[in-house]
C-alpha positions as MATLAB code, in Angstrom:
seq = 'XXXXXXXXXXXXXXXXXXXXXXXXXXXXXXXXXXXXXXXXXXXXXXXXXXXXXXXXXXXXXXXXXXXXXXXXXXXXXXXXXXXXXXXXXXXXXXXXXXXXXXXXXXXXXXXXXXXXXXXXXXXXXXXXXXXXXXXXXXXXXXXXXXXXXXXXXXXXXXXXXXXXXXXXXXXXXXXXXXXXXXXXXXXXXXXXXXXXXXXXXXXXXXXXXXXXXXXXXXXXXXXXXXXXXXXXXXXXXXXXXXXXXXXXXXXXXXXXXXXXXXXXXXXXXXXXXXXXXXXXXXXXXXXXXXXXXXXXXXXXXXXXXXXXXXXXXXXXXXXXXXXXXXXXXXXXXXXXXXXXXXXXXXXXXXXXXXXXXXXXXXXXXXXXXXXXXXXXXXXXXXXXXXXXXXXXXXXXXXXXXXXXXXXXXXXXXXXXXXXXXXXXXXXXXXXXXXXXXXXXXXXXXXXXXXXXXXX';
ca = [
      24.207  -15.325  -36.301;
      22.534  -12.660  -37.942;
      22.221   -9.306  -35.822;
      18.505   -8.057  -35.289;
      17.100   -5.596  -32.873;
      14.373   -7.130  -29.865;
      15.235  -11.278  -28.814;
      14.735  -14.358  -30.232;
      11.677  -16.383  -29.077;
      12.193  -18.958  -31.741;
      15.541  -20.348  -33.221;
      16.204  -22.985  -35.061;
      19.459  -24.810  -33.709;
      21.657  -26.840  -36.679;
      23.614  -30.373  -35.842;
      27.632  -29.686  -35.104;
      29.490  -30.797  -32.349;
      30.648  -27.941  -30.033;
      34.377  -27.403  -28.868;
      36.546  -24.758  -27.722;
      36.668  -22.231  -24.487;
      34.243  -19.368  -23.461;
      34.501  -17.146  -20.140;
      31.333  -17.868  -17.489;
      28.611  -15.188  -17.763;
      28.151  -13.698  -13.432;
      26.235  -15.744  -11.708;
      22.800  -14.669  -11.215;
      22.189  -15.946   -7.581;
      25.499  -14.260   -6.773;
      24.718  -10.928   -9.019;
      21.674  -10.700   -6.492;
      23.234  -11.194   -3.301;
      26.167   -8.938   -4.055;
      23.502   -6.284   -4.977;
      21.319   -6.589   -2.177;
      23.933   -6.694    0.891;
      25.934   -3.921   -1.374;
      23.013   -2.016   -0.523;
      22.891   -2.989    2.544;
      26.295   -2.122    3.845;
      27.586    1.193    5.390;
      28.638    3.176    2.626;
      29.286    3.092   -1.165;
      30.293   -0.557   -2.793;
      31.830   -1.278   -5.923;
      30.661   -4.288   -8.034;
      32.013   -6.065  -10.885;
      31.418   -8.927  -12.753;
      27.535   -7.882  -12.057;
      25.187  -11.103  -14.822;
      24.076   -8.713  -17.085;
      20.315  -11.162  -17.221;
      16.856   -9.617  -16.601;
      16.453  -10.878  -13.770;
      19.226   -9.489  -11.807;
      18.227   -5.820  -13.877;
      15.121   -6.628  -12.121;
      16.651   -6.915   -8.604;
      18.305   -3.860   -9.312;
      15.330   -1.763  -10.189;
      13.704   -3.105   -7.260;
      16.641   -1.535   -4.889;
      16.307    1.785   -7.209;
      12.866    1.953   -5.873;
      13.480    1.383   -2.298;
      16.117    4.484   -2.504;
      19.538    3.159   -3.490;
      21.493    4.141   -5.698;
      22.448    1.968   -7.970;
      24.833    2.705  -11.001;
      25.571   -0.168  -13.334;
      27.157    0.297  -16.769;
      28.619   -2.261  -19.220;
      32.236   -3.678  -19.023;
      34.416   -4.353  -21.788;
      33.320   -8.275  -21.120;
      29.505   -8.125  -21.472;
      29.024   -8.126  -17.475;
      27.953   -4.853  -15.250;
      29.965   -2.862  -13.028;
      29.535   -0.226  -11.046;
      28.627    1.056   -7.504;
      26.045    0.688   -4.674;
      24.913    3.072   -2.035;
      21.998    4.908   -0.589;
      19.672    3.664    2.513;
      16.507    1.611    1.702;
      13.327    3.193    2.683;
       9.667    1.419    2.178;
       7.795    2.920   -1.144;
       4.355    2.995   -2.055;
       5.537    1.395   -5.620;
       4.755   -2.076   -5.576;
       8.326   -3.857   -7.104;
       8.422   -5.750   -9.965;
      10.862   -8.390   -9.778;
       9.899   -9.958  -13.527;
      10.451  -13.446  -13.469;
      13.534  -13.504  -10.925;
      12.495  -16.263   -8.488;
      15.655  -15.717   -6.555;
      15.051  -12.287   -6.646;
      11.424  -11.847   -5.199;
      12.096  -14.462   -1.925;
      15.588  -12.659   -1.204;
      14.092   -9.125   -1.528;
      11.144  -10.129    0.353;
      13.605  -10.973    3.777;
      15.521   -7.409    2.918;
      11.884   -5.214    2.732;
      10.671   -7.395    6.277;
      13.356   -5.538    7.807;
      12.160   -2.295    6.774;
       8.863   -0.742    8.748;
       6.032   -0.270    6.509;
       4.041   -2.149    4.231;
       5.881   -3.318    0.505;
       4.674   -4.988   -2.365;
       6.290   -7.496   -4.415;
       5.262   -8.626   -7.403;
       6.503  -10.386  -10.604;
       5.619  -11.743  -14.490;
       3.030  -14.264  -14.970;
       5.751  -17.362  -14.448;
       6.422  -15.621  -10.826;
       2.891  -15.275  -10.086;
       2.770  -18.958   -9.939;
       5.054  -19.860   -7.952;
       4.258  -20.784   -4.248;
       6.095  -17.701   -1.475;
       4.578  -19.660    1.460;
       7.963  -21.049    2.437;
       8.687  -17.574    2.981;
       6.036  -16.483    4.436;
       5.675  -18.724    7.233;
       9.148  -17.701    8.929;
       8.581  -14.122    8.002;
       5.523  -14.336   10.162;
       7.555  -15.616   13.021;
       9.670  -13.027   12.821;
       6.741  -10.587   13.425;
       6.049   -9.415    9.519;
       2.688   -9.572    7.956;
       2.762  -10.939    4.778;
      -0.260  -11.930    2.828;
      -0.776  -13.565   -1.252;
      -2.715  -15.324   -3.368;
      -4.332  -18.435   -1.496;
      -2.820  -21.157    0.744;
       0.388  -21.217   -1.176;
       0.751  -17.458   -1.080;
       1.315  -16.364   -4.782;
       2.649  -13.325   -6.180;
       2.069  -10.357   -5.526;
       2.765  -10.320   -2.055;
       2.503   -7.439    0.301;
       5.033   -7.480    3.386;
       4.403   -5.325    6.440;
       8.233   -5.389    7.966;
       9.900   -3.596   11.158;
       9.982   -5.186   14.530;
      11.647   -8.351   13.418;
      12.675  -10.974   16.605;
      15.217  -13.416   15.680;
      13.712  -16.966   15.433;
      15.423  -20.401   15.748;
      13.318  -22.137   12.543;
      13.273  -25.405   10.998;
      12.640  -25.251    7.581;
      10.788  -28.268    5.951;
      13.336  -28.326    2.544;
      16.403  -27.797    2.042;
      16.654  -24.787   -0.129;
      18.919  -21.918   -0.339;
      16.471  -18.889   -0.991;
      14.234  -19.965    1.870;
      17.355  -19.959    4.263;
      18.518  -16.628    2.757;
      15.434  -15.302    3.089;
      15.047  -15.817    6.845;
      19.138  -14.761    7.340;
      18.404  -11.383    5.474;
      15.500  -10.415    7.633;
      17.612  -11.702   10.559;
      20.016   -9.033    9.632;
      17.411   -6.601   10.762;
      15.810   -8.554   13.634;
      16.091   -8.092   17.383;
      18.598  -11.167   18.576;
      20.023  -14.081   17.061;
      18.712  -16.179   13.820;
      19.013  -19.896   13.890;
      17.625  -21.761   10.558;
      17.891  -25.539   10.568;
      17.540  -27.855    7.420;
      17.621  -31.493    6.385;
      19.977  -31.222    3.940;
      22.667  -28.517    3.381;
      22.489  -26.083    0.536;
      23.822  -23.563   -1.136;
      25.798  -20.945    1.476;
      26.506  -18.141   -1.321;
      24.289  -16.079    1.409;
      26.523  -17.008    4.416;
      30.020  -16.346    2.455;
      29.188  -13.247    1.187;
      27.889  -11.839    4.537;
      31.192  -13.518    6.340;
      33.308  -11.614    3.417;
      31.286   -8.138    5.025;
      32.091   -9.096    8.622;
      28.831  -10.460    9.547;
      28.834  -13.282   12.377;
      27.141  -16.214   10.513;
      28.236  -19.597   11.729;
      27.276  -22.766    9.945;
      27.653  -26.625   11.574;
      26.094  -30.171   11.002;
      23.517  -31.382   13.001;
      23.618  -34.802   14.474;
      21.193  -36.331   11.663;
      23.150  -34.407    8.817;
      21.505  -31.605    8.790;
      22.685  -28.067    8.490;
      22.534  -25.470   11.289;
      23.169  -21.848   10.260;
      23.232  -19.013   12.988;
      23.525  -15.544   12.226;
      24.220  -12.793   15.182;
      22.590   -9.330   13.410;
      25.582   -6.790   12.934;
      26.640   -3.977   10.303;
      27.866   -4.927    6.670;
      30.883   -3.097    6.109;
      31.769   -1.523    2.616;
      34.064   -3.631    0.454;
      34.165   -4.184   -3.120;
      32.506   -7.427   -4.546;
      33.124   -9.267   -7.836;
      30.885  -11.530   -8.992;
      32.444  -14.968  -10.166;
      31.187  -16.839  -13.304;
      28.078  -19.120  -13.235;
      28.445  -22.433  -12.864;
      24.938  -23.178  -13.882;
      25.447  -21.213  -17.101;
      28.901  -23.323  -17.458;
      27.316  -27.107  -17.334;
      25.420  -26.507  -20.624;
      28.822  -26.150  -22.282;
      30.640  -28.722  -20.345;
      27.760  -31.387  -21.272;
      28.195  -30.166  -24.772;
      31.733  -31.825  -24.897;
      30.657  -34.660  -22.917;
      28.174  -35.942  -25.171;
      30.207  -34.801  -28.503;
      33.345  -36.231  -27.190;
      35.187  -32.807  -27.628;
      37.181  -30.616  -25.735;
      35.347  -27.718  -24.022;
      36.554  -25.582  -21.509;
      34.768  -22.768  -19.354;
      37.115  -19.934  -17.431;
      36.575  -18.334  -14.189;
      33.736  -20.694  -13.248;
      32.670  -20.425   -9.434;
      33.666  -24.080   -7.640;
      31.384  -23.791   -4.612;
      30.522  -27.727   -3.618;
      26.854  -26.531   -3.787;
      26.932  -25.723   -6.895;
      28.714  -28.229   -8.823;
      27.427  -31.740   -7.732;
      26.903  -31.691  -11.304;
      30.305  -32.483  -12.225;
      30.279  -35.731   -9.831;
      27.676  -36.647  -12.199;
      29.728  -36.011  -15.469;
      32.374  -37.808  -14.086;
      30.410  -40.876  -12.914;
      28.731  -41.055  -16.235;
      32.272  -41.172  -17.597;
      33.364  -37.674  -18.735;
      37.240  -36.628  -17.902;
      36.656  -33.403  -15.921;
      39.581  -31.043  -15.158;
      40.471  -28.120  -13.075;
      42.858  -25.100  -13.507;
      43.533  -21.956  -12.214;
      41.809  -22.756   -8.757;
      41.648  -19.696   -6.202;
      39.367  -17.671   -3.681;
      37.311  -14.075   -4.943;
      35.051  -12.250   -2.324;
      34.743  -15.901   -0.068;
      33.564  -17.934   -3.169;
      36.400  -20.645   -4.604;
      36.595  -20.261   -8.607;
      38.419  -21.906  -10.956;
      38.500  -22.710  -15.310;
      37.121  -26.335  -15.409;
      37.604  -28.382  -18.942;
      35.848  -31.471  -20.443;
      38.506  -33.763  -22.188;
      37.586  -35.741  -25.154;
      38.454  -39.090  -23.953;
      35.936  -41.265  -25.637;
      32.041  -41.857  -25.397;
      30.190  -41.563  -22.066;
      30.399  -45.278  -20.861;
      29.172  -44.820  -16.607;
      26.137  -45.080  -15.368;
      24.816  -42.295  -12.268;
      21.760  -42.704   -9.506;
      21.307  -38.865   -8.561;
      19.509  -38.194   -5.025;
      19.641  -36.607   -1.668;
      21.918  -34.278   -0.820;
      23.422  -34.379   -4.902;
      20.129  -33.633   -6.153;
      20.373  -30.145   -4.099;
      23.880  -29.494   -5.273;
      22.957  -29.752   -8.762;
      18.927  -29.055   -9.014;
      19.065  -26.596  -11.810;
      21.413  -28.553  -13.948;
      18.982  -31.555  -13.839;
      17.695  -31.083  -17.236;
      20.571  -30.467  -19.142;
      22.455  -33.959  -17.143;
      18.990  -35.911  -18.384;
      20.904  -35.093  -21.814;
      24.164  -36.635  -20.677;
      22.558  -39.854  -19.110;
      20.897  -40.313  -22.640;
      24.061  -40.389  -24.007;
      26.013  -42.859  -21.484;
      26.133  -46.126  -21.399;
      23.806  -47.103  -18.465;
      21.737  -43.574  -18.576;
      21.267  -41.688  -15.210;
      17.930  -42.026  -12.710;
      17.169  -38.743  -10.486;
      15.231  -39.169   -7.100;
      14.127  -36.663   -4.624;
      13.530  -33.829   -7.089;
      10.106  -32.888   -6.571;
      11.193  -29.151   -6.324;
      11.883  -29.520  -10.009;
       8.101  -28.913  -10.510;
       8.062  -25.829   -9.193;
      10.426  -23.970  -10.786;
       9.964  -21.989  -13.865;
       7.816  -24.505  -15.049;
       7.063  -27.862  -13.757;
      10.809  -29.212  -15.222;
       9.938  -33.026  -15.204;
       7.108  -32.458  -17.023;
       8.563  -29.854  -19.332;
      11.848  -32.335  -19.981;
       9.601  -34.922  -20.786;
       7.579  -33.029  -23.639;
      11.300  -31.370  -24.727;
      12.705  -35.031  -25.166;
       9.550  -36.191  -26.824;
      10.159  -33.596  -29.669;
      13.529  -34.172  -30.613;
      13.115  -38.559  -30.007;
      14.820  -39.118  -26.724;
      13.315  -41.646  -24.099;
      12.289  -40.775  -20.277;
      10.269  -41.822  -17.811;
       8.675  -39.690  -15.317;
       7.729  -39.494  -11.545;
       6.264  -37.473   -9.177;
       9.648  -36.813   -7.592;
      12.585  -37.292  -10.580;
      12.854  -39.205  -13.914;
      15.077  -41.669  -15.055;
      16.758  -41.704  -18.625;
      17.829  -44.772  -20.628;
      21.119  -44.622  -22.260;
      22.369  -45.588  -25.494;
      20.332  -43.143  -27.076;
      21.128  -40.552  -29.972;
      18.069  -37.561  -30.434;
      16.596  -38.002  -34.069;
      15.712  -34.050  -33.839;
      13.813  -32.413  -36.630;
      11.219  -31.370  -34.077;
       9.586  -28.377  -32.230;
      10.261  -27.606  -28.271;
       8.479  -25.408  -26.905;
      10.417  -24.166  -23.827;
       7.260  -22.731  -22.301;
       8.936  -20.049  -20.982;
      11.693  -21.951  -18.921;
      15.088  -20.861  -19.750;
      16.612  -24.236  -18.979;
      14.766  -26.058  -20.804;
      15.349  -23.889  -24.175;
      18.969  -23.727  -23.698;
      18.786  -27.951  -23.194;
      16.945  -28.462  -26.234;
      19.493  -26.235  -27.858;
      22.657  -28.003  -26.685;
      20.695  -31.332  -27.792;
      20.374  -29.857  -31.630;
      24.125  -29.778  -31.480;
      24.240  -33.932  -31.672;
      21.228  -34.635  -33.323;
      20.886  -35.925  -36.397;
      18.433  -33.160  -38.243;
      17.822  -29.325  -36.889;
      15.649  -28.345  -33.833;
      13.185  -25.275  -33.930;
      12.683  -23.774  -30.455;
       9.858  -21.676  -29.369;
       9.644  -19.909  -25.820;
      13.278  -19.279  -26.367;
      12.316  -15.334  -25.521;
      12.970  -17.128  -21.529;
      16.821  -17.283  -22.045;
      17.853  -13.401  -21.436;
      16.464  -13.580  -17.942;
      19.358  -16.326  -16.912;
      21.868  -15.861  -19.495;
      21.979  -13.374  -22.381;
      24.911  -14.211  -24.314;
      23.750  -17.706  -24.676;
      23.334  -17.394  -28.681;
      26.724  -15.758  -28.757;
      29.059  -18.359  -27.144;
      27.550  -21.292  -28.843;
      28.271  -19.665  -32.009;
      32.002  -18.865  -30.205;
      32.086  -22.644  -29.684;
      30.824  -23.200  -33.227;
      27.143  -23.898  -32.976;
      25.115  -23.066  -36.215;
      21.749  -21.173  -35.136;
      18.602  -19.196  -37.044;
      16.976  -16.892  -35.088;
      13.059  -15.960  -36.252;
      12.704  -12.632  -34.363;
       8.750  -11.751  -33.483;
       7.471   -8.623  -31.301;
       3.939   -9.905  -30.741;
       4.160  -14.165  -30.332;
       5.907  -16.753  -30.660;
       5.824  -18.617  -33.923;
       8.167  -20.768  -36.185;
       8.126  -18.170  -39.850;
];
């Protein structure tokens, strides 16, 4: 890969199956919970292992703002480290939190905690995506918080302090809105129940268990999860952030589909976040684990695809897996194309309001490069037996997922695929481009400061 200052927004990714091992980038929804309680805690915290991605730099300049102190610098491996410390204090800056999703509804429970009024606000991409699930237990909890019509867009401005604790029953079942509520509960006057359908990812609840805050989860009698958090200090410890298993499936469905062995190291194993290796497995990929222990309350482990053959299973993907495995969606549609009896996803409506709209954007990615889907409101299903013919243009739009899908794709296609929008990928996972070349991926990269076009 040639070296060029800026970042690629188009690339042009060459056939060549993928194989070898590569070390997990941080994880990004981790990166921004360890930075967020570090700052809330009692005195200085040191972080490692910090995702180096734009959004989490976002997240961190949001924290600079409110008055922390925040000093991250390099390590030897491409992640951040440093420390935390400093009290947050309302500002009249309004806090850009760039395209970091994640970011915005997690910062938005921390600043209802604090008394005056705080703006958030984001890049275009953020400023369409819907903060009323937010807003409507902040409001409960006695903050004002007001956007951009019914579905509150971005910005939004949050008048915090006097928080009550609420018992709430969220509609979905979705980790940000449930660490939302539990971060402003941190601040609130009594305890915070939050109920959901479905259970989802508790990065939130281990990491505040690992500071010695009293958060208790149980099931419901109709499945559901019940999550109760008693407000109480955050002590000081030192946090490491474990590698992202998000960033991990593109390489593990690289070896699945090429038949090759891949392996990722120091991957974080929480059962919310890899229902996506269920999937693998069921589609008929030999999965392995190695190395399995616990860092800062999150399980982590090195996980390997085994060439053992072609993809032969078949999957149905809904409920409960679709949560445990919602951002890896796309890049599975890939490995059900591949299998024997393809893979149909249900219940995944919040795919089209992520980034993009994800069903929509797979569809027009698959279209380019001659792979087969059909679409519905609330998933997709994918016929297998299928090889991509390639030699087409995706344009990722934008969505980081969907560029980094396409790319893995080129790697088994039979001619090239150009990639515009591919600008997206820094925000999730900058050393993208590096590892595939690690793992022996062949890419061009057409560098542009002012758009995005294919030289």
């Amino acid at each position: 890969m040639t070296s060029h200052p800026g970042r690629p927004t188009a690339v042009i990714v060459h056939p060549g199956p993928l194989g070898g091992s590569v070390v997990a980038p941080g994880d990004k929804s981790l990166s921004h919970r360890a930075l967020l309680l570090g700052a809330l805690s009692d005195g200085n915290v040191e972080v490692t292992g910090v995702s180096p991605a734009d959004d989490v730099r976002s997240t961190a300049d949001c924290l600079r703002a409110l008055g922390a102190e925040v000093m991250l610098d390099p390590a030897e491996d491409g992640s951040l480290a440093g420390t935390i410390a400093g009290t947050l204090r309302p500002t009249d800056m309004a806090l850009d939190c760039g395209n970091a999703g994640t970011g915005m509804r997690l910062l938005a429970g921390v600043v209802a905690g604090l008394p005056g009024t705080t703006v958030l606000t984001g890049d275009d991409s953020l400023s369409q995506r819907p903060m009323d699930r937010i807003a409507i237990p902040l409001r409960q909890m006695g903050a004002e918080v007001t956007g951009g019509g019914e579905r509150v867009l971005p910005p939004l401005t949050i008048r915090g302090g006097g928080l009550h604790g609420i018992d709430y029953t969220s509609p979905v079942s979705s980790a940000q809105v449930k660490s939302c509520v539990l971060l402003a509960g941190l601040r609130a006057d009594g305890k915070t129940i939050v109920r959901s359908p479905l259970p989802s990812r508790d990065h939130t609840e281990r990491l505040l268990r690992f500071l010695g805050v009293d958060v208790r989860s149980t099931e419901g009698d109709d499945g559901g999860e019940i999550v109760q958090l008693q407000p109480g200090p955050l002590t000081a410890r030192p946090l490491h952030v474990v590698g992202d298993p998000s960033s991990a499936a593109f390489w593990l469905v690289a070896g699945a589909i090429a038949a090759t062995d891949v392996a990722v190291q120091d991957v974080c194993t929480n059962p919310g976040r890899i229902g996506y290796l269920a999937v693998l497995t069921a589609l008929g990929a030999t999965v392995e684990r190695s190395g399995e222990r616990t860092l800062c309350g999150e399980p982590v482990a090195s996980i390997a695809i085994r060439a053992a053959g072609d993809l032969d299973g078949a999957c149905a993907v809904s409920g409960r897996q679709v949560v445990d495995s919602i951002d890896e969606l796309p890049v599975l549609a890939l490995a059900g194309a591949f299998s024997g009896g393809g893979l149909k996803v249900d219940d995944a409506a919040e795919l089209r309001v992520k980034e993009s709209d994800r069903i929509d954007a797979l569809a027009r990615a698959f279209d380019a490069i001659g792979l087969q889907i059909q679409t519905r409101p609330d998933g997709f299903t994918v016929p297998g037996g299928q090889v991509p013919a390639g030699g087409g243009t995706v344009d990722a739009r934008g969505d980081h997922r969907i560029a980094m899908t396409a790319a893995i794709a080129a790697t088994v296609s039979r001619d090239p695929v150009t990639i515009t929008g591919f600008g997206s990928v820094p925000t999730s996972y900058p050393g993208f481009l590096p590892d595939l070349e690690r793992l022996g991926g062949h890419v061009e990269i057409i560098w542009t400061h002012d758009e995005e076009r294919v030289r």
